[in-house]
C-alpha positions in Angstrom: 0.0 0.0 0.0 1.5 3.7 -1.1 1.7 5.7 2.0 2.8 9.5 1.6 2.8 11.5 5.1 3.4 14.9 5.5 4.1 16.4 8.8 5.8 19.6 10.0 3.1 21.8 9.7 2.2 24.6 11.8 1.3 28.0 12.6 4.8 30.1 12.5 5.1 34.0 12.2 6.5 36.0 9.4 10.4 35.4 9.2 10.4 32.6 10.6 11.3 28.7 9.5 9.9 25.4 9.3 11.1 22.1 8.0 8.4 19.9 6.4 8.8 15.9 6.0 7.2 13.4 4.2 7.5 9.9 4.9 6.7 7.5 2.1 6.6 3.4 2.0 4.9 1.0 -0.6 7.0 2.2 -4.0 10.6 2.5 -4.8 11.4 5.9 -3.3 14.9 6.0 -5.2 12.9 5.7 -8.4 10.5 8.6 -8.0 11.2 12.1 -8.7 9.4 13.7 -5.7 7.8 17.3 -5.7 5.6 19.6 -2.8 2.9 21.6 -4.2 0.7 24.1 -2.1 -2.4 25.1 -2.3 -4.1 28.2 -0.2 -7.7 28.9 -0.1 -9.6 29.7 -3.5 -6.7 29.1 -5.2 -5.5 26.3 -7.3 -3.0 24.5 -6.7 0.6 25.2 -6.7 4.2 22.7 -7.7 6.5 24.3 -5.3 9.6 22.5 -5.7 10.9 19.4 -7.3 14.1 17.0 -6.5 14.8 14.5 -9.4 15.3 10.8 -8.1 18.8 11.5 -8.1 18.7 14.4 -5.6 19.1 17.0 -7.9 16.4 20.2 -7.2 14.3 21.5 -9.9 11.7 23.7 -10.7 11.6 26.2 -7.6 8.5 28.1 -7.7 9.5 32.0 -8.1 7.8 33.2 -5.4 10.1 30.6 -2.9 13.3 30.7 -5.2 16.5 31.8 -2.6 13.7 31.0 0.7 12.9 27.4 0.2 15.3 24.1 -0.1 14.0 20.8 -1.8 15.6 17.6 -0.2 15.7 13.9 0.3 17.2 10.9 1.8 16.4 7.9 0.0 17.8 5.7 2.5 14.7 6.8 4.6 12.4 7.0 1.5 11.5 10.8 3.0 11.4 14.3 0.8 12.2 17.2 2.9 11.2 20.9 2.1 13.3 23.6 4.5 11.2 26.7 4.6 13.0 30.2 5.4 12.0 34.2 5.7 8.4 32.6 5.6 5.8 35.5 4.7 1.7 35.1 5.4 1.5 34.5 1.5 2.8 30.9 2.5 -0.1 30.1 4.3 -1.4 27.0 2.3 -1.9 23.3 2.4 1.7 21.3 1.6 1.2 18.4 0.1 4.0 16.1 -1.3 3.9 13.8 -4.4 5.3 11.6 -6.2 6.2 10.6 -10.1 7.5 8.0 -12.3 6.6 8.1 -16.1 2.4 7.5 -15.4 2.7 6.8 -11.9 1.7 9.4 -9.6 1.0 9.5 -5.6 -0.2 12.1 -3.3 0.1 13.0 0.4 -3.1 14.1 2.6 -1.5 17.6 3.2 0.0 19.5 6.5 -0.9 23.1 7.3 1.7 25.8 7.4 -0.1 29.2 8.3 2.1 32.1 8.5 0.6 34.9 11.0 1.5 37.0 13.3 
């Protein structure tokens, strides 16, 4: 069974950090580019970041570029996303995925709200 679990999520103020994880089991994790998207209220959602199944990051969203780092250690089958300088524009639901040619898998989401 596929299993994707985000967790790290919480209410932080402006400036500050969080580090989101997401746990995965039930697919070869190695062979899976993995990517978070976000997704606030009324909008749609949005790819964040991407790490290729080598490690390499990809694809930083503008609005994150220089603030946010994509990770992963495949030895623990778990994608990372370090979040810096957050701003209340954050604010969304993080969700993690992953993808392999037509293979795709989702997470159920953590929180981050950014308030003061």
């Amino acid at each position: 069974q596929v299993q994707l679990v985000e967790s790290g999520g919480t209410l932080v103020q402006p400036g500050g950090s969080l580090r989101l994880s997401c746990v995965t089991s039930g697919f070869t994790f190695s062979s899976y580019a993995m990517r978070w998207y976000r997704q606030a209220p009324g909008n749609e959602r949005e790819l964040v970041a991407t790490v290729t199944s080598s490690g390499v990051p990809l694809n930083y969203a503008a609005s994150v570029k220089g603030r946010f780092t994509i990770s992963r250690d495949n030895a623990k089958s778990t994608v990372y996303l370090q979040m810096n300088s957050l701003k209340p524009e954050d604010t969304a639901v993080y969700y993690c995925n992953a993808v392999r040619q037509r293979d795709v898998y989702w997470g159920q989401g953590t929180q981050v709200t950014v308030s003061s």
